[in-house]
N, C-alpha and C positions, 0 to 999 in steps of 0.2 A: 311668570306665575300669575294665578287671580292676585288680585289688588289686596293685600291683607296692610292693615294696621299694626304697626307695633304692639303684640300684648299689654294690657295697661292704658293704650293711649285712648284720650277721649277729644273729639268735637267741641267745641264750646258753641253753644248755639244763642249767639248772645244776637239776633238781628230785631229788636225789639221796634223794630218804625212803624208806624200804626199805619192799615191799609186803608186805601181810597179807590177802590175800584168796586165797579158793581160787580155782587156777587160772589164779595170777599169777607172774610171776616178774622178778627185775631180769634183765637180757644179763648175760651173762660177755662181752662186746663193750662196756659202759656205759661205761669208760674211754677210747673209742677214739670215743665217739658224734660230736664235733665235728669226723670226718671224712668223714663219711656226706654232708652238701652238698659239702664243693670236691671230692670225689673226684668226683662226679656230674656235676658243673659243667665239670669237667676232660674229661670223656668219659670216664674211667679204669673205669667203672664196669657199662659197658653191657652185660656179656656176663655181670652178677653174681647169684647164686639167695639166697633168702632168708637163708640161712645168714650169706654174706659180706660184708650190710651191718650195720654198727653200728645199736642202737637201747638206749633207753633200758627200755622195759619189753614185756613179751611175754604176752599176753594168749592162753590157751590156749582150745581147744575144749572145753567143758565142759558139764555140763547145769546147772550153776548161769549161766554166759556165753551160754549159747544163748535165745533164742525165737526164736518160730515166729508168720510169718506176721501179724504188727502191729507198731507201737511205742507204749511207753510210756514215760508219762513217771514215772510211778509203781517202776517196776523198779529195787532197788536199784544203782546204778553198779559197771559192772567193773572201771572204774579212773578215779581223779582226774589230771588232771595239770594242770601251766602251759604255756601256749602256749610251744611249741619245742619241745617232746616230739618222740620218734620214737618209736613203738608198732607190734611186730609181732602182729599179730592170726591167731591158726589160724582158717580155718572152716571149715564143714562142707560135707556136700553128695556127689553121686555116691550116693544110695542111693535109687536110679528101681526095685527089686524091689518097692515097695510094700507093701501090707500085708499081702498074699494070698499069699505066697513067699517061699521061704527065703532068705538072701540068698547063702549058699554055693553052693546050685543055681543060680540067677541069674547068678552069678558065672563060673562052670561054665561054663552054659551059653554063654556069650557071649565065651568062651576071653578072661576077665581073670587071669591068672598070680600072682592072689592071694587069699587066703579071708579072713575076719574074724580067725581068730587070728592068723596071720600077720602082718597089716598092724596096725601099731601104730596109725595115722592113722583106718582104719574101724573099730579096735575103740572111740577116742573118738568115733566120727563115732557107732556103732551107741549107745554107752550114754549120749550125748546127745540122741540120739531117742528111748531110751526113759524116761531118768530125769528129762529136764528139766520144772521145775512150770512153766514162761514156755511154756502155750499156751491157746491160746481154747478153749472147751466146742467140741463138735461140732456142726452146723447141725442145725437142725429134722429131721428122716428119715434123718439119716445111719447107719451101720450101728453097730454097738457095737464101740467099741474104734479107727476113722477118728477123726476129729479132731484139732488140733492142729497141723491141717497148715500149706502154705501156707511162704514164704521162710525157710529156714535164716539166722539171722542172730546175730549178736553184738554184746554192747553192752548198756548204752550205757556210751559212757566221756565222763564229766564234763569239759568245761574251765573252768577257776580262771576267775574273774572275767568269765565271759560274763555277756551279759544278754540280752532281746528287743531288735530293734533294730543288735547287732553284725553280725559277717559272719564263716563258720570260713573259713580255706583248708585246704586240702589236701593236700599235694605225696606223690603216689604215687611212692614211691622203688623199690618194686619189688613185682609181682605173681609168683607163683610155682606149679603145681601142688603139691599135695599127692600127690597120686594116680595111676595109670599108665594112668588111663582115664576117658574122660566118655563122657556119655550125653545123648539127645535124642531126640523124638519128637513124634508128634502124636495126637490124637482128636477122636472125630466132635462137632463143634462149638464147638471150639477154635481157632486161631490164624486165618491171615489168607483160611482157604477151608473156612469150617465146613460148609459145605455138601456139601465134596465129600471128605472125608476118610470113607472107609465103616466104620476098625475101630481099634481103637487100635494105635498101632505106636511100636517103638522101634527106635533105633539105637545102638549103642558104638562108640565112637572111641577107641583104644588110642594112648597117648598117646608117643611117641616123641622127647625130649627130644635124643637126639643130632643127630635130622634138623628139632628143634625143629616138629613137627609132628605132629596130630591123624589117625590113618591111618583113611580111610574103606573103603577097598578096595584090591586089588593096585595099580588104577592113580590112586586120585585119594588126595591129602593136602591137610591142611587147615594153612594155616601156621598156628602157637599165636600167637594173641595175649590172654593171660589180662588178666581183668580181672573186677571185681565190679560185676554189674549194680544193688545195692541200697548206697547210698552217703547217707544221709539223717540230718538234725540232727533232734531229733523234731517234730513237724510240730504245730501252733497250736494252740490249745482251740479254734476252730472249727471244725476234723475231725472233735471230737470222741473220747471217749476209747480207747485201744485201738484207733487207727486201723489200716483193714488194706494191708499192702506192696503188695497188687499196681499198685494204681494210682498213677505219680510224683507229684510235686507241686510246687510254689516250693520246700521243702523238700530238691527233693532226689530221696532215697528210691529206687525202683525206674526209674531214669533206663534203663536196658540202652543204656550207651553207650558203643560198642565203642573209641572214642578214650581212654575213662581206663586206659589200663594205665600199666604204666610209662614213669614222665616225664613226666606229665601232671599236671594241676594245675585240683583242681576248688573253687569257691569258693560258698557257700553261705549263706542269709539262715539269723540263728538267733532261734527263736522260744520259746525256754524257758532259762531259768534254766541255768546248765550247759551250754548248747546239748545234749547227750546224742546223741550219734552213735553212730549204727548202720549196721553194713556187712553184708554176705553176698551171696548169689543168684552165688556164685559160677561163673565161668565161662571155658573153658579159649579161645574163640574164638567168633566172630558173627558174622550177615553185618547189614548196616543193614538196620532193618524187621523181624528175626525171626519171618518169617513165618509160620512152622510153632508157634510160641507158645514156644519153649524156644530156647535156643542148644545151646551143648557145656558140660554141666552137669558140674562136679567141685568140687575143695574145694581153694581156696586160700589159701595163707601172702602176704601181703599186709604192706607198712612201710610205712606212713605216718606224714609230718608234720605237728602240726596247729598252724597260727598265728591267733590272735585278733586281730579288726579292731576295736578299739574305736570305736566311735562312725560305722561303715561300714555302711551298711542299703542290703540288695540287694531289689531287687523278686521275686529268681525264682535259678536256677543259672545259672551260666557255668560252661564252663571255659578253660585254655588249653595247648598244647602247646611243644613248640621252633618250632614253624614255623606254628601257627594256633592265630587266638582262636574259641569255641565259644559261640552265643549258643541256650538253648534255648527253643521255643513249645511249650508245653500244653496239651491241649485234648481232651471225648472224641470230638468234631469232627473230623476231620484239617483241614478247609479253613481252621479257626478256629485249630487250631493252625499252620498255614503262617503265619495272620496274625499271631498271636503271636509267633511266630519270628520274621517282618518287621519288627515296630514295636519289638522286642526287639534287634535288629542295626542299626537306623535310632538310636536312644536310645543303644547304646555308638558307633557311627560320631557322634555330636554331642560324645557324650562327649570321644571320644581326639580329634577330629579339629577340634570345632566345628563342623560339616556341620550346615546346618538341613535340614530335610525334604527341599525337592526335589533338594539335591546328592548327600544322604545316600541317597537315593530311588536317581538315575542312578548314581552309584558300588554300592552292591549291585546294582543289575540289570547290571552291566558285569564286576563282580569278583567276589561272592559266590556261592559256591556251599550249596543247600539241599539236606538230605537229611531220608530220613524215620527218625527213630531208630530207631523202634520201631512197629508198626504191631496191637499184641495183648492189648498191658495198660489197657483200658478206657479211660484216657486217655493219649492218641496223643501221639507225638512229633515234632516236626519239630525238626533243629539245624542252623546257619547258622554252614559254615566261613571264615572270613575269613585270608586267608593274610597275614601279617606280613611278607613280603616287597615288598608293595602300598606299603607307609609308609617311601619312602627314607631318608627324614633321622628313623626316630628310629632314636636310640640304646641303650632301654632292653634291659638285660641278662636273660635267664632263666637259673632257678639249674640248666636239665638241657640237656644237650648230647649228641645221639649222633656217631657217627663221620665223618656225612655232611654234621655242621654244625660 
C-alpha cells in the first residue's frame, strides 16, 4: 500500500541544532512548528502562502544550494535533518532571457513590473546563476560561456538515518510563487510537435495572485496551480554519476506532475545513503502531457515534510492526495509506459485491496483513470488516478483536508 501512518500518530519534530551553513536559517516560526499538520488536517490552512506555515529550517536560494541540471551524490548537503522536519526551500527559476540578453530588457520588454534590482527574489535567482560552482562543463560545440544549464534545483538535503532500501515521504504543505510572472515557450524540435514548431518562441504569464491566476491574455487565465516538477532522492550508482534531470526515474526526479502541489503527498524509493533530495524545475501551472516541452516556469517557495520509512522499499514513485491515490509508469516508450503504469496500479490494487490479477485487472479498467504525465522529457510518463472514494469501508485518515472534504 502507500505508506500511511497510524491514525492519531504524530512525528515529534524535536531536531532543534541550530544551523551553520550558508544560506541556512532556523523559522522565527520553529516554536509554533507542531502546528503546521493539525492546522492542515483541520482545513484551517488552505488559503495559506509560505510565509504562514510553521517550519523548522529554511533553506535559501543560493549559489552554494543551487545546481544545475544533474544530481549528485557527491555535493556537500544543504541541510541534515531527522525525519519529521518541515523545511522551507526558495528556488529558483523564471530567468527564460537567456544568455544572449539583458535581463532588464527582457523584462521590459514583456511589461514584468520588475527589474533585477528591485526584486530581491531575482537578484538571488541572477547571482545563483552566475556564481554557483554545482554545474556540468558545457557539451562538446557548445559556444563559450553556455553551459551549466539544464534544471534550477536545490539540494540535496540529507535524512538522519536513511539507507538504500527505505522509502522518503513527502508531504507538500505548501507551494507558493516567488515571483509576479512565469514564462513558457517552445522550439524547433523540441516538445511534443518538433516537427512543426518553425522558430523559437516565448510567452509570459503575469502572475495575478488576487484572481489566483497566470494571465495569458485580456480573455484567457490560467488558474495557478504551483508546483515543482523536479522532486527526486538521488538516483542509483547505476545512472551513473552526475546523473542528468531531464529524464524521471524510480527515483523520482523530473516526474512534471501537475497533482503534487499542495496537499499532496509524494513517496519515494531511496537509493543512497542520506537519501539526498533534490527539488526545483519549478512551476507556476501545467496542463498533463506538457506538450510544448515547458510549463509556466517561475521560482517557488515550497514546505515540505520529510518522514523516513525504515525498512519500506518502493519499486518506483507514488503519490497520494485528499481524494486520490497516484500510481506512476516510466518508460521512453509511451505504450511501455502505459504498461508500467498498468502492472504498477494492478500491484497497489493487490496491495490495499488483495485483488489478484484478473479482479485487479476488471476493477481498473472500470474505475481507474490513466493520464499522460508528461509527454517530452525523453522518458514519458503515464499516472494512474484511483479515486479513494471507490473503497467504502476504509477508514484510513489523510493528514490534508481542503474545504470540500
Amino acid at each position: 500500500m502507500i505508506l500511511h501512518r497510524p491514525p492519531g500518530s504524530r512525528h515529534t519534530l524535536s531536531d532543534t541544532r541550530s544551523p551553520h551553513r550558508a544560506g541556512l536559517s532556523r523559522s522565527p516560526l520553529s516554536n509554533a512548528r507542531f502546528l503546521a499538520p493539525s492546522l492542515l488536517a483541520l482545513g484551517l490552512a488552505t488559503g495559506a502562502h509560505a510565509l504562514e506555515i510553521p517550519y523548522d529550517y529554511h533553506v535559501k536560494c543560493t549559489p552554494e544550494n543551487a545546481i544545475f541540471g544533474h544530481f549528485s551524490k557527491t555535493k556537500k548537503p544543504v541541510l541534515t535533518v531527522k525525519s519529521g522536519a518541515v523545511v522551507r526551500i526558495d528556488g529558483g527559476g523564471g530567468n527564460k532571457w537567456g544568455n544572449d540578453t539583458d535581463a532588464n530588457t527582457w523584462l521590459k520588454e514583456n511589461k514584468v513590473p520588475i527589474t533585477i534590482e528591485s526584486s530581491p527574489v531575482l537578484t538571488e535567482i541572477v547571482k545563483a546563476l552566475k556564481e554557483s560552482p554545482n554545474k556540468l562543463p558545457p557539451v562538446e560545440g557548445a559556444p563559450a560561456g553556455t553551459g551549466g544549464g539544464g534544471h534550477f534545483l536545490i539540494g540535496p538535503i540529507y535524512i538522519e538515518n536513511s539507507e538504500p532500501g527505505d522509502s522518503l515521504e513527502i508531504r507538500i504543505l505548501d507551494v507558493t510563487p516567488r515571483l509576479p510572472y512565469g514564462a513558457n515557450g517552445a522550439r524547433p524540435g523540441g516538445g511534443g510537435l518538433p516537427d512543426l514548431v518553425p522558430r523559437p518562441y516565448g510567452k509570459v504569464y503575469l502572475i495575478d495572485h488576487k484572481r489566483n491566476a497566470a494571465v495569458f491574455n485580456e480573455n484567457i487565465e490560467v488558474p495557478l496551480a504551483p508546483f515543482n516538477g523536479v522532486n527526486g532522492t538521488c538516483p542509483p550508482d547505476s545512472e551513473g554519476p552526475d546523473r542528468r534531470s531531464g529524464p524521471p526515474g524510480l527515483f523520482g526526479g523530473n516526474l512534471d506532475s501537475k497533482d503534487l502541489t499542495t496537499g499532496a503527498t509524494l513517496y519515494l524509493p531511496i537509493y543512497q545513503k542520506g537519501a539526498l533530495f533534490y527539488t526545483g524545475d519549478c512551476h507556476a501551472a501545467q496542463g498533463d502531457g506538457e506538450i510544448a516541452g515547458d510549463a509556466i516556469g517561475t521560482a517557488n517557495s515550497v514546505i515540505y515534510q520529510f518522514i523516513l520509512h525504515k525498512g519500506k522499499t518502493l519499486k518506483g514513485p507514488r503519490a497520494e492526495t485528499a481524494t486520490h491515490y497516484i500510481i506512476y509508469g516510466l518508460d521512453p516508450d509511451l505504450d511501455k509506459a502505459m504498461r508500467n503504469a498498468m502492472l504498477a496500479s494492478l500491484d497497489f490494487l493487490k496491495e490495499k485491496e488483495g485483488l489478484d490479477f484478473l479482479p485487479a485487472y476488471s476493477l481498473a479498467s472500470a474505475a481507474v483513470d490513466y493520464h499522460v504525465t508528461q509527454f517530452v522529457d525523453k522518458t514519458l510518463g503515464i499516472h494512474a488516478m484511483i479515486a479513494k472514494k471507490i473503497f467504502v469501508k476504509d477508514t484510513s485518515t489523510y493528514w490534508y483536508r481542503t474545504a470540500r472534504f
